[in-house]
mmCIF file of the C-alpha atoms, coordinates in Angstrom:
data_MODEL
# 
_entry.id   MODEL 
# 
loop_
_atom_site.group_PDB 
_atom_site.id 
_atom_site.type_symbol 
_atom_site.label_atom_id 
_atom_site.label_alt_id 
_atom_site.label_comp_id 
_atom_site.label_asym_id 
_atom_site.label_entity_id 
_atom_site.label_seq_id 
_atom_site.pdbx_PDB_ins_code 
_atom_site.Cartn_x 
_atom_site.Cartn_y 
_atom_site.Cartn_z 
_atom_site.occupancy 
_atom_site.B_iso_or_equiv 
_atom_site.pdbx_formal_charge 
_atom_site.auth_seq_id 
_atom_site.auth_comp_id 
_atom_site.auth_asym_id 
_atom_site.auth_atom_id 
_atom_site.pdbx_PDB_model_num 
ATOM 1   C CA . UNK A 1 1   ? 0.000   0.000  0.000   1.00 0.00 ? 1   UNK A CA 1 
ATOM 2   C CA . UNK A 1 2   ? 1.393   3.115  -0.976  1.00 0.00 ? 2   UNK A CA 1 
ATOM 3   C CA . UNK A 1 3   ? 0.246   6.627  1.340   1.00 0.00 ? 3   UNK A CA 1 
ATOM 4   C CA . UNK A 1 4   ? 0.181   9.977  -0.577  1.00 0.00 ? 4   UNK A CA 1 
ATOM 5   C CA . UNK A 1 5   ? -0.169  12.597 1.222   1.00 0.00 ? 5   UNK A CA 1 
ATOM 6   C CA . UNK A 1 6   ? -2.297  15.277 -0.197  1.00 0.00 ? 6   UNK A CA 1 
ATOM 7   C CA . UNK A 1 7   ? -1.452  17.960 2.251   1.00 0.00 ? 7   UNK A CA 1 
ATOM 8   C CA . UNK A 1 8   ? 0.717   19.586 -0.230  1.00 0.00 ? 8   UNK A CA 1 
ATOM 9   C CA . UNK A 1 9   ? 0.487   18.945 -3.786  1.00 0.00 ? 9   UNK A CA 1 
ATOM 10  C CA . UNK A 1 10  ? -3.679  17.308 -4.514  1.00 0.00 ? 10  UNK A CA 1 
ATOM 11  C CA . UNK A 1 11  ? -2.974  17.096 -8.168  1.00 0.00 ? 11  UNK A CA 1 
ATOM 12  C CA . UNK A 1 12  ? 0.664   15.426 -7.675  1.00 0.00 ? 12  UNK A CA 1 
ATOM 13  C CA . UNK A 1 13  ? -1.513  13.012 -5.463  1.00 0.00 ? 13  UNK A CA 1 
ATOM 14  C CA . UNK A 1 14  ? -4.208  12.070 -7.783  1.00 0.00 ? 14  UNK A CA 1 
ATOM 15  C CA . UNK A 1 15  ? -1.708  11.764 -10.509 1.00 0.00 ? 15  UNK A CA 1 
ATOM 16  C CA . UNK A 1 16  ? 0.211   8.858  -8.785  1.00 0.00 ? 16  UNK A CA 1 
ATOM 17  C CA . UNK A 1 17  ? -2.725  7.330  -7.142  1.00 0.00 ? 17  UNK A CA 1 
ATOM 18  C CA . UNK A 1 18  ? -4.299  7.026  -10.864 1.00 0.00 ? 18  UNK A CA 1 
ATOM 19  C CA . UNK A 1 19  ? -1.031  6.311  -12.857 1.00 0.00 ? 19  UNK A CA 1 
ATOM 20  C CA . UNK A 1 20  ? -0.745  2.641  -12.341 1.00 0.00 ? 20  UNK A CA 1 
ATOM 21  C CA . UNK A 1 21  ? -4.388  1.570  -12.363 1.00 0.00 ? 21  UNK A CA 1 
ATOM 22  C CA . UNK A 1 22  ? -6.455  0.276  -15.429 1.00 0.00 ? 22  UNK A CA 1 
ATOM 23  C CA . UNK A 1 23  ? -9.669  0.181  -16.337 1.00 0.00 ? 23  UNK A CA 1 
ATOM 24  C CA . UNK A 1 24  ? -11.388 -2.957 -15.395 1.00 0.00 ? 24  UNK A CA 1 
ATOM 25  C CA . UNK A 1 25  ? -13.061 -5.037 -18.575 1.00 0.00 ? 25  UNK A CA 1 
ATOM 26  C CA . UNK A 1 26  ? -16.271 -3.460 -19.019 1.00 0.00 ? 26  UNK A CA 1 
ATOM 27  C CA . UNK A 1 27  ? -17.988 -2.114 -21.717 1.00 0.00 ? 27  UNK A CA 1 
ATOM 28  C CA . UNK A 1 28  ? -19.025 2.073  -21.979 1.00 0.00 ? 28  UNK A CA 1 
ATOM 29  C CA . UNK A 1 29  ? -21.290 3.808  -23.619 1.00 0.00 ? 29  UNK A CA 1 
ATOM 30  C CA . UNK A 1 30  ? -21.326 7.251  -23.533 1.00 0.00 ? 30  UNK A CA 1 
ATOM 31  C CA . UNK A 1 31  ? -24.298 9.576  -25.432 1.00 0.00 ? 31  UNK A CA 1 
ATOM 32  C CA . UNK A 1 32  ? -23.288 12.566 -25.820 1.00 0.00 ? 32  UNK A CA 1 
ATOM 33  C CA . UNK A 1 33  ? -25.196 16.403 -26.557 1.00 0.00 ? 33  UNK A CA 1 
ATOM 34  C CA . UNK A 1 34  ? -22.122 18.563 -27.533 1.00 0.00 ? 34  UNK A CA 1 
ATOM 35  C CA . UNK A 1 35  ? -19.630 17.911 -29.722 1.00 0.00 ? 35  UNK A CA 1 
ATOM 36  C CA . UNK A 1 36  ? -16.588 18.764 -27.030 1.00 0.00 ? 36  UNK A CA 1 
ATOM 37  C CA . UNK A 1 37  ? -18.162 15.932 -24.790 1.00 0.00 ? 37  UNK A CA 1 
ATOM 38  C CA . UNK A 1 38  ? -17.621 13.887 -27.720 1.00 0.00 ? 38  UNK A CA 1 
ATOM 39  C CA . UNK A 1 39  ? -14.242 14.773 -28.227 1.00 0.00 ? 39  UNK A CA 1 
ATOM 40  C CA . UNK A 1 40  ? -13.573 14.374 -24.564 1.00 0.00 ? 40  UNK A CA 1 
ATOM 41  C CA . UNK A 1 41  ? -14.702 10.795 -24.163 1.00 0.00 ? 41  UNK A CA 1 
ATOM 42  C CA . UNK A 1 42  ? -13.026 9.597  -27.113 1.00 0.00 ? 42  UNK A CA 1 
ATOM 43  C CA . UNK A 1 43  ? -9.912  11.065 -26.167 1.00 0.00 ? 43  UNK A CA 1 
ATOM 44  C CA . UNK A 1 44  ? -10.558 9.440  -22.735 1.00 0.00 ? 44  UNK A CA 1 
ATOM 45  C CA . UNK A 1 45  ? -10.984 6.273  -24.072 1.00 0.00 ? 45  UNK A CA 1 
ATOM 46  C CA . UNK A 1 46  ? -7.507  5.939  -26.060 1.00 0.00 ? 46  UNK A CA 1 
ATOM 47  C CA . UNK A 1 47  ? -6.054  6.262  -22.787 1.00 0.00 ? 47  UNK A CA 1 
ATOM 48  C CA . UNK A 1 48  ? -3.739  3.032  -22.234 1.00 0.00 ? 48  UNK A CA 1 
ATOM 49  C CA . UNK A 1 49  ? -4.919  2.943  -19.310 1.00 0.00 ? 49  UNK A CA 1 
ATOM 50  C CA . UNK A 1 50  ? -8.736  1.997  -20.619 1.00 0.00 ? 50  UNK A CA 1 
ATOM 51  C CA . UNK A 1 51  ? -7.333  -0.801 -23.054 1.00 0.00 ? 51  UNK A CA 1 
ATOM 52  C CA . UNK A 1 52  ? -9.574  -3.393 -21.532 1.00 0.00 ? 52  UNK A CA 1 
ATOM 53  C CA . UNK A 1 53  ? -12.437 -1.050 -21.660 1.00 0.00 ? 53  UNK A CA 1 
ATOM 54  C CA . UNK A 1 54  ? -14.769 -1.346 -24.451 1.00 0.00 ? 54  UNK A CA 1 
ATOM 55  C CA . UNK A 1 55  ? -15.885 2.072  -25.179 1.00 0.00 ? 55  UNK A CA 1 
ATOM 56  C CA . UNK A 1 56  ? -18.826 3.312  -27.709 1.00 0.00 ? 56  UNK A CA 1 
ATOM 57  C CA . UNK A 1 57  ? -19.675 7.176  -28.435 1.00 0.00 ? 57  UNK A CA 1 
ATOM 58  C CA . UNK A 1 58  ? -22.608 8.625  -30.170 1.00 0.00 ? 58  UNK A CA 1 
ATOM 59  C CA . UNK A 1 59  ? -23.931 11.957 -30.543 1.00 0.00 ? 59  UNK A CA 1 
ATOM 60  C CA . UNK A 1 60  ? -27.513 11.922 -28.872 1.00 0.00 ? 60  UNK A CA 1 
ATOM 61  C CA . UNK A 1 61  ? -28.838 11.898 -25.348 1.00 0.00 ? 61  UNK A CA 1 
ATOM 62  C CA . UNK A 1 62  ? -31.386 9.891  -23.400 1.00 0.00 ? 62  UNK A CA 1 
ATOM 63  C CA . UNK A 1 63  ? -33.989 9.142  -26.304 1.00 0.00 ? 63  UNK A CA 1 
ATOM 64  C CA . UNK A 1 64  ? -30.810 7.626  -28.218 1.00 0.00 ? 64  UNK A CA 1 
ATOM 65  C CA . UNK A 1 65  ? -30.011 5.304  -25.368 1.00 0.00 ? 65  UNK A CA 1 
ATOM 66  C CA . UNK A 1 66  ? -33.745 4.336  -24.354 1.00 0.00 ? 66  UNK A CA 1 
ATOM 67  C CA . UNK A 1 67  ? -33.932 3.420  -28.504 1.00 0.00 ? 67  UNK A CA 1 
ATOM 68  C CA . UNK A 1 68  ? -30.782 1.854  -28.654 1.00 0.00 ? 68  UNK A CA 1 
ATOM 69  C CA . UNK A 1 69  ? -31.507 -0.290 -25.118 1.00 0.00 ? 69  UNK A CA 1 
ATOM 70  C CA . UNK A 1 70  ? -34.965 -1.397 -26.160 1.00 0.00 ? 70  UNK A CA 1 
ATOM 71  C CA . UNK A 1 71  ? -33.512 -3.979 -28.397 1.00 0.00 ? 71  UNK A CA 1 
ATOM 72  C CA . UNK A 1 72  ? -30.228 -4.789 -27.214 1.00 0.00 ? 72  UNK A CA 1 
ATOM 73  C CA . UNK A 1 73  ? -28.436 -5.205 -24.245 1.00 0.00 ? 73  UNK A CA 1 
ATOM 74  C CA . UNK A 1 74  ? -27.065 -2.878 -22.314 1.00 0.00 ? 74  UNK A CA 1 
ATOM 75  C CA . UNK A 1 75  ? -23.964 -1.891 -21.382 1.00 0.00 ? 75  UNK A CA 1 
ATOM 76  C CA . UNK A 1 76  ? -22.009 -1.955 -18.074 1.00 0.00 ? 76  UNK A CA 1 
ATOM 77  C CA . UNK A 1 77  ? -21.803 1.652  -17.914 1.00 0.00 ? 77  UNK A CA 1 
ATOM 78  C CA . UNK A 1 78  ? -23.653 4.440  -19.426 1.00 0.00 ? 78  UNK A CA 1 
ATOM 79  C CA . UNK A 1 79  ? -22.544 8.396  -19.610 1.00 0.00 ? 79  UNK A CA 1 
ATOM 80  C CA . UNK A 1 80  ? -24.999 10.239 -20.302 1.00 0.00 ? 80  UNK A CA 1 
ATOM 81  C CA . UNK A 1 81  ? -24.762 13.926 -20.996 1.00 0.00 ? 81  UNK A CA 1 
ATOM 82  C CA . UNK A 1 82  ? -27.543 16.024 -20.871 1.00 0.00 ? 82  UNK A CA 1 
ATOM 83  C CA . UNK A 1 83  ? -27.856 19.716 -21.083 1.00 0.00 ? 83  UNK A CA 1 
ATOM 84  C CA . UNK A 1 84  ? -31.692 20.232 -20.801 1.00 0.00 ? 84  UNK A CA 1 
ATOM 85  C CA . UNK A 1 85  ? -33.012 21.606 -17.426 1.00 0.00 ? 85  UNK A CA 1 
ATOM 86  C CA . UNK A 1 86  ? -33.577 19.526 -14.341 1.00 0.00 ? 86  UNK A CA 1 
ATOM 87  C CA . UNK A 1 87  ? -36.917 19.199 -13.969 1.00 0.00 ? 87  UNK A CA 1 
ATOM 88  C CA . UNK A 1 88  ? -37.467 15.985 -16.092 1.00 0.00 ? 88  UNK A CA 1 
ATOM 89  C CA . UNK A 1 89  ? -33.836 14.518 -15.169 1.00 0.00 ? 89  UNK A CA 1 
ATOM 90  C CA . UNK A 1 90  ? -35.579 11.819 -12.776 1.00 0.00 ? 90  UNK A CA 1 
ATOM 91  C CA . UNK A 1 91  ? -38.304 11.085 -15.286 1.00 0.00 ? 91  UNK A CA 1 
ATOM 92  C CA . UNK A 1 92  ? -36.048 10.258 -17.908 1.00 0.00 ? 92  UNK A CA 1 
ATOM 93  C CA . UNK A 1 93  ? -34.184 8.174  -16.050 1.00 0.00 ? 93  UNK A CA 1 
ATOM 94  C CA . UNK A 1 94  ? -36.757 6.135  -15.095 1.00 0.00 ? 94  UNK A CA 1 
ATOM 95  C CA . UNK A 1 95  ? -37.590 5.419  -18.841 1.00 0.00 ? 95  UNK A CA 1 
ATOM 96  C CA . UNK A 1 96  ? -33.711 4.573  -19.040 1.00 0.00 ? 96  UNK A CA 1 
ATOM 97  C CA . UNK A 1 97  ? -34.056 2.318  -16.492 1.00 0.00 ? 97  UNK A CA 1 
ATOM 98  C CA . UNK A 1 98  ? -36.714 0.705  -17.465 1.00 0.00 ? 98  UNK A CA 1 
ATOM 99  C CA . UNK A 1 99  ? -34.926 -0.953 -20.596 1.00 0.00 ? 99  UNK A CA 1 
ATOM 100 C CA . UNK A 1 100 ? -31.271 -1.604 -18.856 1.00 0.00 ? 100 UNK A CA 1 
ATOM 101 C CA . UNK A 1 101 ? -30.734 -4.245 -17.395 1.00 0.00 ? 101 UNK A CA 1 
ATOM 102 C CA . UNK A 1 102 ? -30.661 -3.988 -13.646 1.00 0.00 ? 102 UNK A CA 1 
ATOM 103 C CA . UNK A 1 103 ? -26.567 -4.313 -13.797 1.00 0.00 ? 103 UNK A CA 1 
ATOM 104 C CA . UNK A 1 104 ? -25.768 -1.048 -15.470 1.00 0.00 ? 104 UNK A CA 1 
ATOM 105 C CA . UNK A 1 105 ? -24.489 2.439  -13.975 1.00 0.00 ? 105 UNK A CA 1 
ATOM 106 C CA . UNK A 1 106 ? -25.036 5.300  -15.143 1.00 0.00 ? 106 UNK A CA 1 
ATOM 107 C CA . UNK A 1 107 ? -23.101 8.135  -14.868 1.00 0.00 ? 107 UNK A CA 1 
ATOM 108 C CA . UNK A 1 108 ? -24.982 12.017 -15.498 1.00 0.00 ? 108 UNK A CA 1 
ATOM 109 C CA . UNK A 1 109 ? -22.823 14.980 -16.512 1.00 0.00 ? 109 UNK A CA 1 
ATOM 110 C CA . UNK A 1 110 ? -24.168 18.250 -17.617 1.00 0.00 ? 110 UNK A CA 1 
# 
């Protein structure tokens, strides 16, 4: 076990907790509303250390994912990005949910 102190330097301490550590085998997908959350997954996922990570982008938000899920299965993980306002955040989850299968995360940025 290595101790890193964080008292000093955070970002010197997240850097060498994070250096060394992979991705386990999983698979993304990530839907995304802008193009520079596009750009940033993608660059994300040609990170060595995500080799063992399957990763899939596409432009589009929830309805993409809901169509997408309703017929396949889905994912380990799901990023979602979503840019609308709040107030129907919950709802559309719960129609995400509803065709995942009860294994999958999901992850919300916007």
């Amino acid at each position: 076990m290595t101790l890193i102190s964080t008292m000093h330097d955070p970002q010197l301490a997240v850097a060498a907790e994070l250096s060394n550590h992979q991705v386990p085998k999983i698979r993304i997908a990530a839907f995304c509303e802008t193009d520079e959350m596009h750009e940033a997954v993608v660059a994300a996922a040609t990170d060595r250390r995500m080799m063992r990570a399957t990763v899939e982008c596409e432009i589009g938000g929830r309805k993409t994912a809901v169509a997408l899920y309703s017929n396949a299965p889905s994912p380990d993980l799901i990023i979602l990005e979503r840019q609308a306002p709040d107030d129907l955040l919950l709802e559309e989850l719960v129609r995400l949910a509803e065709v995942c299968d009860p294994e999958t995360r999901v992850i919300v940025i916007g």
